[in-house]
N, C-alpha and C positions, 0 to 999 in steps of 0.2 A: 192209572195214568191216562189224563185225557189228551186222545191223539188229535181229536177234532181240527182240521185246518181252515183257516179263517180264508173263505175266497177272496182274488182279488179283483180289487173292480174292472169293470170292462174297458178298456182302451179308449183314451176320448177322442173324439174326430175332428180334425182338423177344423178351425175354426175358419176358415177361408178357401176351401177344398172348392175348386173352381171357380173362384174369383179372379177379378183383373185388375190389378194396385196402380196406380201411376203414382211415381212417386218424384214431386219435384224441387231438383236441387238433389237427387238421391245416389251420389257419387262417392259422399264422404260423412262420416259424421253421424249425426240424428237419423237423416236421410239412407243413409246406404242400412243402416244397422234396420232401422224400419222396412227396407227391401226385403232383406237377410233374414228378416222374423214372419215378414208375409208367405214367404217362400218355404218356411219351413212348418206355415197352417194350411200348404196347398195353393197359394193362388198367386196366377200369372203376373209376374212382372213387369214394368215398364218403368225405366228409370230414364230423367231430363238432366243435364247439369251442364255446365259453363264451359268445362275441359274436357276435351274430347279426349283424351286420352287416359285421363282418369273415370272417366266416366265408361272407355271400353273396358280398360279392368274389371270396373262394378260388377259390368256387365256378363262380360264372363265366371266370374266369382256365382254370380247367382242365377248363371242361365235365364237372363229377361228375355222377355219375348221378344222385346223391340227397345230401340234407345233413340232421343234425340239432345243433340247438342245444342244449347242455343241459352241467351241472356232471360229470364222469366220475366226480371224488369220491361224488357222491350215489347210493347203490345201488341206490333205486328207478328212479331215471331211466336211468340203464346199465342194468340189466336189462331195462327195459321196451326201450329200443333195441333188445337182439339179437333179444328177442321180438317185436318187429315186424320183420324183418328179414324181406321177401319172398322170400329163395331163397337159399340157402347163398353162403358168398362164400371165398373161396380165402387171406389176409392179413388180417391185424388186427396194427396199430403202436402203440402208444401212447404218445406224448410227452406227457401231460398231466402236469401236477405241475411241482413247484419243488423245487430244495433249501432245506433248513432250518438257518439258521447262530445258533450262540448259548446262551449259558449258561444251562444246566437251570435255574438257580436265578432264572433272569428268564425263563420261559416261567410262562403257568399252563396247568393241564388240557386246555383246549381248543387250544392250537396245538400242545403234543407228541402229542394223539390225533390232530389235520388231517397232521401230517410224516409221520408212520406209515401214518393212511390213504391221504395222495394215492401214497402208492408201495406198499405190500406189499400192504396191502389191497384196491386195483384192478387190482393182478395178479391175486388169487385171486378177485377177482368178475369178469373176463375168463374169465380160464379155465374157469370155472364156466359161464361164458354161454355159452364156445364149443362147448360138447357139443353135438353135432349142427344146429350155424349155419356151422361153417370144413368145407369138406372134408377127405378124408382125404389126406395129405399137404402141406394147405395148412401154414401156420404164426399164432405168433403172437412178435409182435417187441414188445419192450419195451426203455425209454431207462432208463438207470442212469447211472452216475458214477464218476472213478477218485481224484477228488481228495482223499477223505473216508477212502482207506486207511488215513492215517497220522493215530493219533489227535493232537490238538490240542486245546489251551481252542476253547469254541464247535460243535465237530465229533460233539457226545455223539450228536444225531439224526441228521447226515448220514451219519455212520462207522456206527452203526444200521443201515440203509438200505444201503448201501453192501458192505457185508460179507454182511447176508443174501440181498441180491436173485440173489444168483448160485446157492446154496442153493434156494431158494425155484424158480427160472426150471428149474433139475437136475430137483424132485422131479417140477414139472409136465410136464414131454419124456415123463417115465416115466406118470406118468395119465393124458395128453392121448395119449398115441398111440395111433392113426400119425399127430395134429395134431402140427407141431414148435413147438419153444417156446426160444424166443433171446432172449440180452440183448446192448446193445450198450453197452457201457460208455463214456462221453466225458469228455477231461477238457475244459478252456474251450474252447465255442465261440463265435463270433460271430453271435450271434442279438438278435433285441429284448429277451428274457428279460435277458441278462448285461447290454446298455446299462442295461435298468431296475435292475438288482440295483447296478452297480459306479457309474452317473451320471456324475460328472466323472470319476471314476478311469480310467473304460473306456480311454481310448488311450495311457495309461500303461502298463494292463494288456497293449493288446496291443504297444505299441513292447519292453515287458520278455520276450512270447516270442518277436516276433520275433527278438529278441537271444540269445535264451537257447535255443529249441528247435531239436533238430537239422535238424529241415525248413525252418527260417529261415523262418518265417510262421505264420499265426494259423491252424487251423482252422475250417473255413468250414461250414454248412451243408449244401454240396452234397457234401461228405468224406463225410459221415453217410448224408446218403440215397444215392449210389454203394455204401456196406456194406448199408445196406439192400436195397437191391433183391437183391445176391446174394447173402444171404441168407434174403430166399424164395424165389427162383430156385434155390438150389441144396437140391437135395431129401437132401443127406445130411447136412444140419448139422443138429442138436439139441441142446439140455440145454446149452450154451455161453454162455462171453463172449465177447465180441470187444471190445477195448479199443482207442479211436481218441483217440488225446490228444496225436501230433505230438511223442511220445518227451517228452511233460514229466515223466513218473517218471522219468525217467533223469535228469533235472537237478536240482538244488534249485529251491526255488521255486516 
């Protein structure tokens, strides 16, 4: 009888084991579950979001180092954050923002300038902030969308959005370096965001991809921040998308 015992491999090390994540909009969602996964490769915390009170939860949940409350849209307040920023930090995420659905001609001034700014425009006052706050080879990761491809009535600011965040995430790899700069594209995920967006539609919503997408289930959260992490973990990726949506372009629907 052969007793031989097959060893087992050696314990893998923390993919982030003293790094510093800032994660913004990381209260609830995409965001906090990305905190919650950094924390558990080793690396210090710092979560931003809109609700202070939600956001001290997080915070506690994942022992951050440090937290601030404030709008990411608002440019004074975002600046003023990296500029208080005590010591350089290795990541910066930003889940903040919403998509924007509905017809141009029933928008006024102000919510088509808010769709634009909460996404292209807090890329580029990110990137801006991150001159010399991210180290050299840290990253910065940003949330986009895949659903907004294909134009449709309603879709004039998501497909906006959507078509140049990937343009836009390119130019800055090439400015920001050796910072890298990633987007990660999703199509539905199940977060508080889509319950608040779809309300009673929600488990229709997802009973229709369970049905329909090739992975036979809904993308979750935790889908998202698993591509995150290795994507600042891995120090060769730049100027990219990564599209996480459970093969729904491949379906109608």
């Amino acid at each position: 009888m052969n007793t031989t015992r097959i060893a087992s491999p050696p314990p893998r090390p923390p993919e982030l084991l003293g790094r510093t994540v800032v994660v913004i909009g990381g209260s609830a969602g995409i965001g906090l579950e990305t905190g919650r996964r950094a924390r558990g490769e080793g690396a210090n915390v710092i979560l931003t979001g809109r609700n202070p009170e939600r956001l001290d939860n997080a915070a506690r949940e994942l022992d951050a180092v440090a937290t601030a409350a404030f709008d990411a849209t608002d440019p004074v307040s975002l600046d003023r954050f990296f500029r208080e920023l005590r010591e350089p930090v290795d990541h910066v995420m930003v889940t903040a923002g919403r998509p924007s659905y509905g017809r141009l001609a029933d928008m006024d001034l102000a919510e088509i300038r808010a769709a634009l700014e909460d996404h292209l425009l807090v890329a580029l006052l990110v990137g801006r902030a991150a001159i010399g706050k991210v180290r050299p080879g840290g990253s910065l990761l940003f949330m986009g969308g895949t659903g907004a491809r294909r134009p449709g009535l309603g879709l004039v600011l998501a497909s906006t959005v959507t078509v140049a965040f990937p343009a836009l995430v390119a130019n800055l790899a090439l400015e920001l370096a050796p910072i890298r700069v990633n987007l990660i594209a999703a199509g539905f995920v199940d977060t508080p965001l889509s319950a608040q967006l779809l309300g009673k539609e929600l488990e229709d919503r997802r009973n229709q991809l369970r049905a329909t997408l090739p992975i036979h289930r809904v993308v979750e959260p935790t889908d998202v921040a698993a591509l995150a992490i290795h994507l600042m973990s891995n120090t060769a990726l730049t100027g990219a998308t990564y599209d996480i949506d459970g093969g729904q372009q491949l379906v109608a629907g």
